[in-house]
C-alpha positions as CSV (number, residue, x, y, z in Angstrom):
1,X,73.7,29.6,102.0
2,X,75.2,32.5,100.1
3,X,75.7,31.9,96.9
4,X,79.6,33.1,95.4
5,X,80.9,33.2,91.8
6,X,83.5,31.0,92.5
7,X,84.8,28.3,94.7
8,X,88.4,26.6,94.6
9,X,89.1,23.7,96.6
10,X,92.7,21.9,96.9
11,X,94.2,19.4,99.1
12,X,96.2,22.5,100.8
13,X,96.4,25.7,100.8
14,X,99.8,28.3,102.3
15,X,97.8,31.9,102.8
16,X,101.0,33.7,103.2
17,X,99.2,35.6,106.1
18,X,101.0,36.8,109.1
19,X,101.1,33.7,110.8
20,X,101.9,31.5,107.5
21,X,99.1,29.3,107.8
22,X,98.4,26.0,105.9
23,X,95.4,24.4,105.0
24,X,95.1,21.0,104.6
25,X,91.8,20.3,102.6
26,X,90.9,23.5,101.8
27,X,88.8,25.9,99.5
28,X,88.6,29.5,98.4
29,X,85.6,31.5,97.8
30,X,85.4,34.2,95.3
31,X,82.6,36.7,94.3
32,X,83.1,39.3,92.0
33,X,86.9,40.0,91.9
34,X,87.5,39.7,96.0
35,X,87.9,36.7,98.3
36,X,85.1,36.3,100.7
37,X,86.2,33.4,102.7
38,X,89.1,31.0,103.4
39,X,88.9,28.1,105.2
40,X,88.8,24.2,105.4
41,X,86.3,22.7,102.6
42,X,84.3,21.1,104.8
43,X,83.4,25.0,106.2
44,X,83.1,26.4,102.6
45,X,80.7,23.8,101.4
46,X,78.2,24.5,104.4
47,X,78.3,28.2,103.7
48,X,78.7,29.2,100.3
49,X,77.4,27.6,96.7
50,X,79.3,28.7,93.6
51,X,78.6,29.2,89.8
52,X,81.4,28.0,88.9
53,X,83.8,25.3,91.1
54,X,87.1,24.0,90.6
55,X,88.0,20.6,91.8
56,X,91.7,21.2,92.1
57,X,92.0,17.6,94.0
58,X,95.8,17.1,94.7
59,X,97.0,20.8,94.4
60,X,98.1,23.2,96.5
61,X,96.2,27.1,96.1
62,X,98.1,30.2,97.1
63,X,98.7,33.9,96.1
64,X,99.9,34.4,92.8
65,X,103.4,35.6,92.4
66,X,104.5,39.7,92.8
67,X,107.8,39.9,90.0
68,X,108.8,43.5,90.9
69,X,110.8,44.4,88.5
70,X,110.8,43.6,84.3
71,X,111.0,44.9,81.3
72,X,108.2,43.3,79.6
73,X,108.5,43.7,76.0
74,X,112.0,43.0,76.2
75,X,111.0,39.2,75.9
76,X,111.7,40.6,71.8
77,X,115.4,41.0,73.1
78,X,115.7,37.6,74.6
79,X,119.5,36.5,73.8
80,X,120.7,38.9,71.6
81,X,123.5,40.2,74.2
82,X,124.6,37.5,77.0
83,X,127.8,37.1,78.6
84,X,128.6,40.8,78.5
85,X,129.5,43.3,81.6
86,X,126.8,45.7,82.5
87,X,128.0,48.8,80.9
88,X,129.1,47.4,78.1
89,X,125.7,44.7,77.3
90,X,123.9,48.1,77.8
91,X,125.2,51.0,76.2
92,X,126.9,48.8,73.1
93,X,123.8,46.3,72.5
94,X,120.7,47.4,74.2
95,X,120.6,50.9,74.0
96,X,121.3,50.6,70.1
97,X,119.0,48.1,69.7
98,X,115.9,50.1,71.3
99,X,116.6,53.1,69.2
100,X,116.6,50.8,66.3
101,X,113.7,48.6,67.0
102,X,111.2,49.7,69.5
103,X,107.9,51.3,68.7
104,X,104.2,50.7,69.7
105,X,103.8,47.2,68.0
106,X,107.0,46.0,69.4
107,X,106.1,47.0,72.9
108,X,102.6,45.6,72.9
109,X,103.5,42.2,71.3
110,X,106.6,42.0,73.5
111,X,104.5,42.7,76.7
112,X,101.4,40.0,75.8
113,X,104.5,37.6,75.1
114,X,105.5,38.7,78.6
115,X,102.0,38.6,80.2
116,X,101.9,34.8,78.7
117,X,104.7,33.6,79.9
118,X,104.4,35.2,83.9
119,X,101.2,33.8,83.8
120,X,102.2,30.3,82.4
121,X,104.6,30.2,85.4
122,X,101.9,31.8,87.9
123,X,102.8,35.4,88.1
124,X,99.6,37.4,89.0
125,X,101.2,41.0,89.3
126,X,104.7,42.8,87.7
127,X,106.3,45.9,88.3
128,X,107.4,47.3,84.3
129,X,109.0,50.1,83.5
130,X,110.4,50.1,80.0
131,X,109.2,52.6,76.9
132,X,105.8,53.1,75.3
133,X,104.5,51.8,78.7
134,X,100.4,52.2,77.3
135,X,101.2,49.4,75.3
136,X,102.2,47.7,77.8
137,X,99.1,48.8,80.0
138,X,97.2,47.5,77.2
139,X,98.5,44.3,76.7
140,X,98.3,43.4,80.4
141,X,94.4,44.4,80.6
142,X,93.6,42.2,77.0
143,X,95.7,39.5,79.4
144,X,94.1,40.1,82.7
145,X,97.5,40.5,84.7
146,X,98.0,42.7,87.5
147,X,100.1,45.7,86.9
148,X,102.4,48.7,88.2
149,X,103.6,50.0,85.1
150,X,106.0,53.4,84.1
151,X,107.2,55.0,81.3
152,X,111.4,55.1,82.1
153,X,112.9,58.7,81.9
154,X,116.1,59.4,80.8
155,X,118.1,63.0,80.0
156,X,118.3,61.9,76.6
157,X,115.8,60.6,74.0
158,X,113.7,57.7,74.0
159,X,112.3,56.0,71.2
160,X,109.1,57.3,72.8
161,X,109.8,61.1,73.6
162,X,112.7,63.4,72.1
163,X,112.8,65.6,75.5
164,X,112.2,65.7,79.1
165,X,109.4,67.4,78.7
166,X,108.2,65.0,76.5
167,X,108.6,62.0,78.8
168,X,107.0,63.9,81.8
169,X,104.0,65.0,79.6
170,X,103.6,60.6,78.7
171,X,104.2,60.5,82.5
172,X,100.9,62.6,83.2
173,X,98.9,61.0,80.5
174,X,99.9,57.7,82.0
175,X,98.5,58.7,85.3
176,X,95.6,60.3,84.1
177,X,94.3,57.4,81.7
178,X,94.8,54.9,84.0
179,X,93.9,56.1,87.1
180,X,90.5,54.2,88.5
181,X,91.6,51.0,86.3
182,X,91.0,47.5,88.6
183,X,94.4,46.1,87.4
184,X,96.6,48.6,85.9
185,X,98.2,51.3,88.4
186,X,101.2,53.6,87.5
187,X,104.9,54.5,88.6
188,X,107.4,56.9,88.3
189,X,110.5,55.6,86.8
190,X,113.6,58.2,86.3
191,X,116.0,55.3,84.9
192,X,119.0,55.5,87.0
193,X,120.9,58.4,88.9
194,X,123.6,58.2,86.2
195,X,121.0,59.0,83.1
196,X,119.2,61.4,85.1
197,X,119.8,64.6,85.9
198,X,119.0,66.8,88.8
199,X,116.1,69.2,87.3
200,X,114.3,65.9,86.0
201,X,114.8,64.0,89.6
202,X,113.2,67.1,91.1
203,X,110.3,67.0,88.4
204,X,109.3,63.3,89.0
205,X,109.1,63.8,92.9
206,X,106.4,66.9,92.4
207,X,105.0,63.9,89.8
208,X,105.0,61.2,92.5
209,X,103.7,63.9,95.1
210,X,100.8,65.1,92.8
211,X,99.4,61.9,91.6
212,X,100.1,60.3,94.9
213,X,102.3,57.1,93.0
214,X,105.8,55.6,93.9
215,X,109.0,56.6,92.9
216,X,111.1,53.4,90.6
217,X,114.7,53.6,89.9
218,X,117.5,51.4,89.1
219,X,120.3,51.8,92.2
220,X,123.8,50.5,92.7
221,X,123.6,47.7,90.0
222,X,127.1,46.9,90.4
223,X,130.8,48.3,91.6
224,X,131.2,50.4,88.8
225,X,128.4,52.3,88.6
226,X,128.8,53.0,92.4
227,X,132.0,54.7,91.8
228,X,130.6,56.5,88.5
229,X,128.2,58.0,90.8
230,X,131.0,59.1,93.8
231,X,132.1,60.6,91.3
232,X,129.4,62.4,89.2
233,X,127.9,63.1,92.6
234,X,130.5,63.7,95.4
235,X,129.1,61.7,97.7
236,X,127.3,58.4,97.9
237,X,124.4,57.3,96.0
238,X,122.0,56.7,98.8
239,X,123.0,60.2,100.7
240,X,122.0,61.8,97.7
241,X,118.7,60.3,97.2
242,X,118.4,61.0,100.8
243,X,119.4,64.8,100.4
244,X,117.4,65.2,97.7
245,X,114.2,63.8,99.6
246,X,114.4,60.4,97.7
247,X,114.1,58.6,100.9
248,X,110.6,57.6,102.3
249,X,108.5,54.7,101.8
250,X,106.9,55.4,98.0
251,X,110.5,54.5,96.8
252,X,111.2,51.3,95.2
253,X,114.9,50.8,94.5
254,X,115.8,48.2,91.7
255,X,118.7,45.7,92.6
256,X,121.1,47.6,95.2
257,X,123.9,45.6,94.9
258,X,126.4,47.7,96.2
259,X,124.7,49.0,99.6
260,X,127.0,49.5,102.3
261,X,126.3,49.3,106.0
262,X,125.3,52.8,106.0
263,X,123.3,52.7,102.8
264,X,120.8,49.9,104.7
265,X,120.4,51.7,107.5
266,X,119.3,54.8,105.8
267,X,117.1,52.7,103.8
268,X,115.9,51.1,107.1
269,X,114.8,54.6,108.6
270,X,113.3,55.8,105.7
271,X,110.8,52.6,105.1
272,X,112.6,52.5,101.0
273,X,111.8,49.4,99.4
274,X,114.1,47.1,97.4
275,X,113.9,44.5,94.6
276,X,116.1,41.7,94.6
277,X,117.1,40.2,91.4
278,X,119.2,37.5,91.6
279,X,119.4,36.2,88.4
280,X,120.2,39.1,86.2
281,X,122.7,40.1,89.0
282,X,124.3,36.8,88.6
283,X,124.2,36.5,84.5
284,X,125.6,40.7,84.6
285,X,128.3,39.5,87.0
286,X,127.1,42.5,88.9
287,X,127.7,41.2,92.4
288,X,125.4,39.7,95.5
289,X,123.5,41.8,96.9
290,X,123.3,42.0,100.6
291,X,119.9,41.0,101.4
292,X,120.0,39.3,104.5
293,X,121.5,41.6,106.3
294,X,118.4,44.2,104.0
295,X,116.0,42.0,105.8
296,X,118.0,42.2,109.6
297,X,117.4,45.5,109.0
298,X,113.1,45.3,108.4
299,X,113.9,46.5,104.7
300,X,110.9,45.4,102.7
301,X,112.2,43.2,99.9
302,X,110.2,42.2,97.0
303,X,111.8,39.7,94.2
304,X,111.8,40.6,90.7
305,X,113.1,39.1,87.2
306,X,114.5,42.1,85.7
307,X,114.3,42.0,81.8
308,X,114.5,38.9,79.1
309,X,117.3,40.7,77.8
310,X,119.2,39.9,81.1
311,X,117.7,37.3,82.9
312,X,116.2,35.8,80.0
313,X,112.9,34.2,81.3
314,X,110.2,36.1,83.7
315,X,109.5,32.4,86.2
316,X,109.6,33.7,89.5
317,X,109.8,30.2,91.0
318,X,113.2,29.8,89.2
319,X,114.0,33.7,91.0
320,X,113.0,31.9,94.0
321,X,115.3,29.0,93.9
322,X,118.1,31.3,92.5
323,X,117.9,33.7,95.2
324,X,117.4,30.8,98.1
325,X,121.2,29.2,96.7
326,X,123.2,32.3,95.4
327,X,123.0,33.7,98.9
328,X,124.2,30.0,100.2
329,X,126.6,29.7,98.4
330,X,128.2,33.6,98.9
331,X,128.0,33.3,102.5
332,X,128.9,29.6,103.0
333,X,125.8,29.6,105.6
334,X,122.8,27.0,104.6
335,X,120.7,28.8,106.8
336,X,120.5,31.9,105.3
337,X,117.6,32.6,102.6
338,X,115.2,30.1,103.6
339,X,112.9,28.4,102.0
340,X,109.8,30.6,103.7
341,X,111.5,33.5,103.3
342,X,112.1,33.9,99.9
343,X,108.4,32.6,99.2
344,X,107.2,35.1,101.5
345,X,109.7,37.7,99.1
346,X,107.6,36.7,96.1
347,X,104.6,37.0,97.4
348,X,103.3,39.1,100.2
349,X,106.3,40.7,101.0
350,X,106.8,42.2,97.0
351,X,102.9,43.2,97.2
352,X,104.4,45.3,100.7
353,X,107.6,46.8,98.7
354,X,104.7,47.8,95.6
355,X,102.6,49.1,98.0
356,X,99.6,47.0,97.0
357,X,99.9,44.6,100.4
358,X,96.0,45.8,101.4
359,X,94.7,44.2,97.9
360,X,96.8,40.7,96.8
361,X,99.8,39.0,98.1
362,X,97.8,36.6,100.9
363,X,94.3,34.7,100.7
364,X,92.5,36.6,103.0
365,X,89.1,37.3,103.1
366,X,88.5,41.3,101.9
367,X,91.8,40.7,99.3
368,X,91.7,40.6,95.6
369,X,91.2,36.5,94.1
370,X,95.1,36.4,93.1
371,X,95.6,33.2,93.1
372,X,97.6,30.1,91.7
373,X,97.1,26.3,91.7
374,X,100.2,24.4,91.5
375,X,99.6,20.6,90.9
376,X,101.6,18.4,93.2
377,X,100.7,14.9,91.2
378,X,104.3,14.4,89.7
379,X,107.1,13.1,90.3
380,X,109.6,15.4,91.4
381,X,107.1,16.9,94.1
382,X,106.4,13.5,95.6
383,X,106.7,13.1,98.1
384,X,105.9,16.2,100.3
385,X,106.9,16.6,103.9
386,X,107.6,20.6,103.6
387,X,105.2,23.2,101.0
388,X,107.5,26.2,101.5
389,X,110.4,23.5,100.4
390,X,108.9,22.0,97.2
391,X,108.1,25.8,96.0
392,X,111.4,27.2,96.1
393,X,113.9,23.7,95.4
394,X,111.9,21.2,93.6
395,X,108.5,23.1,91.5
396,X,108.7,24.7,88.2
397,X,106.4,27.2,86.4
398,X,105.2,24.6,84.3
399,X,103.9,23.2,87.9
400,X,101.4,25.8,87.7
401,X,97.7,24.6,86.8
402,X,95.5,27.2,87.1
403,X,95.9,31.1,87.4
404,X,92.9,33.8,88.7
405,X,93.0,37.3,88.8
406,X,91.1,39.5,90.0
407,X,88.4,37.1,90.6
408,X,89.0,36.2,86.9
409,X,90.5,32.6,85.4
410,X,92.6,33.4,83.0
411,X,94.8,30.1,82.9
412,X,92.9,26.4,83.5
413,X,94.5,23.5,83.1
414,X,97.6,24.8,81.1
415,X,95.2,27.0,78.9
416,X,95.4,30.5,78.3
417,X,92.1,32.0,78.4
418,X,92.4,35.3,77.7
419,X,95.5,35.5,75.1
420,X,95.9,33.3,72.0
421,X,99.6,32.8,72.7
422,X,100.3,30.8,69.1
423,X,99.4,34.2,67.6
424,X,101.5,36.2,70.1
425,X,104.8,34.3,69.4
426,X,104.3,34.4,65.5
427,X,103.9,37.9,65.9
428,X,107.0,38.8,67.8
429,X,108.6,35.8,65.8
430,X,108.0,38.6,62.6
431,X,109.3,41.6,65.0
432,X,113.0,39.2,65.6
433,X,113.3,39.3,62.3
434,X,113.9,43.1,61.8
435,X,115.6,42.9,65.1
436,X,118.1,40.7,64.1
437,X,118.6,42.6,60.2
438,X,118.8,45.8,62.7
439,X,122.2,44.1,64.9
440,X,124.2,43.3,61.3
441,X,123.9,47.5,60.5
């Protein structure tokens, strides 16, 4: 019998493998920070002995959650600008409020705040880009959360850099500091084509070439911006990208909204990756974004939050169920976005559009221990004829028992282990107040 560091057992399991499999009585074992086996208890027990067990008993254990896209410490901008149109919320509220507001301490209380509440609601991995991005580094290895973080590049200053050359040098150091680190691994983030400019597109793809990372950007957020770009560019976003030698599979393209036919099929032939975000797209009035017919095309697409500043929370089973309805509802076709779909979106198909579907997204043996525990002992999930079902229409975060990553617990039983999350919201509780003095100048 080989003795493991770990052993979780549940009364099911969904592996989010290729075939989908479910488990009914079923346990996962864990040395170090890697899954060795996953199978029926009954197996387990007659194979392995574990330091450490946990008796889920009427639970169901799967992959954490991959949110690929936020803006971490923007959970210290949660509110302050809703019910605005994109352009406007951003330029007029946001914008001004970053230069105002954001510095180191901001950014690494904002992104522990984060790192609490994706965990709380069983987020395992995030995709960030947002400003002073080592703190955000930081705060997710004091709170043992997965990672893909950039700094975001702009033509103009940052709060962080007062050049280009300034944000490219961060770029590097990013890169370079954080290199061999078991959860945090880096991005290249030029912010948008329309606060980018063509020498500093050309730098980041000899970045993304040299240290071997993905590209990020935000892409067609919404109607206007699409047309801001015909114009600015003379041609369509995508066919830029594409002339430019955007287009290949390290890209990961935040919200496309406004794709046309053409657009997806480019995409499509390229192997580009996408991020779907629902909710922000919804609260921006941005649009719908045409992800089934994405998918039709074998588009990878991931699921993502965006920020708390345009969302406002980070719980990717309320993304699920948002993006499971809003494409319902905008086609008039129940059959569109299931329920095993969109699951599969925030899960292994978001660790494929990050490009980390070789380490998390499934339980399977060889894998990184991602995982979740989800209670299903309550009322609103009894009873249960279909798991994929209860995920994405009837669960909440707070549904979520127990959280390990990377072969580590850092959430049992509703307890943070690794964060002292009382501290954390008094802290950014003290950074709202100069926030809020900062919106009356």
């Amino acid at each position: 019998m080989r003795e493991v560091d770990l052993i979780v057992t549940g009364s099911k399991a969904l592996l989010l493998d290729s075939k989908n499999t479910c488990l009914n009585r079923a346990s996962v074992a864990v040395n170090a920070d890697g899954i060795v086996a996953v199978d029926h208890t009954e197996k387990i027990e007659k194979l392995y002995r574990a330091r450490k067990t946990i008796h889920a008993g009427d639970s169901l254990i799967m992959p954490g959650f991959v949110n690929c896209h936020t803006h971490a410490a923007m959970t210290c901008f949660r509110g302050i600008a809703d019910d605005l149109e994109l352009m406007d919320w951003l330029n007029n509220y946001i914008f001004p409020a970053e230069a105002r507001n954001v510095n180191k301490e901001l950014v690494y209380w904002g992104s522990l705040l984060a790192a609490a509440e994706m965990i709380k609601s069983g987020t395992t991995t995030f995709c960030d880009m947002y400003i002073f991005e080592d703190e955000t580094a930081k705060a997710a290895t004091a709170a043992g959360i997965r990672c893909l973080i950039g700094e975001v590049l702009f033509d103009f200053p940052s709060p962080n850099f007062k050049t280009v050359d300034e944000g490219i040098a961060y770029t590097k150091m990013l890169a370079e500091k954080w290199k061999d680190d078991p959860l945090v691994n880096i991005i290249i983030e030029p912010h948008a084509l329309y606060t980018c400019s063509m020498p500093l597109l050309k730098e980041v793809k000899i970045l993304a070439e040299q240290y071997g990372v993905p590209i990020g950007l935000h892409l067609l957020e919404n109607a206007a911006e699409k047309k801001q770009l015909e114009e600015k560019l003379g041609r369509g976003a995508v066919s830029f990208l594409k002339e430019i030698g955007y287009l290949n599979e390290q890209l990961i393209a935040f919200h496309c909204v406004c794709m046309s036919e053409e657009d997806i099929r480019l995409f499509a032939d390229h192997g580009c990756k996408i991020s779907h975000n629902p909710a922000s797209n919804m609260k921006l009035a941005s649009g719908v974004a045409p992800v089934p017919e994405m998918l039709a095309a074998g588009i990878t697409v991931g699921l993502g939050t965006d920020g708390c500043a345009s969302n406002n929370n980070l719980d990717m089973i309320k993304e699920m169920a948002t993006a499971a309805k809003l494409h319902k509802a905008a086609r008039l076709d129940p059959t569109v976005m299931d329920a095993q779909t969109v699951l599969r979106m925030a899960t292994i198909e978001g660790a494929k559009a990050l490009g980390m579907e070789k380490k998390i997204g499934s339980l399977e043996a060889g894998k990184k221990a991602d995982m979740i525990i989800i209670g299903l002992d309550e009322p609103h999930l009894t009873p249960l004829y279909n798991e994929y079902s209860h995920l994405v229409y009837a669960a909440s975060g707070a549904d979520v028992d127990t959280v390990i990553i990377n072969g580590n617990v850092v959430m049992e039983n509703r307890r943070l282990l690794t964060i002292d999350e009382e501290d954390v919201m008094n802290k950014v509780r003290e950074i709202a107040v100069g926030v809020k003095h900062s919106l009356r100048k």
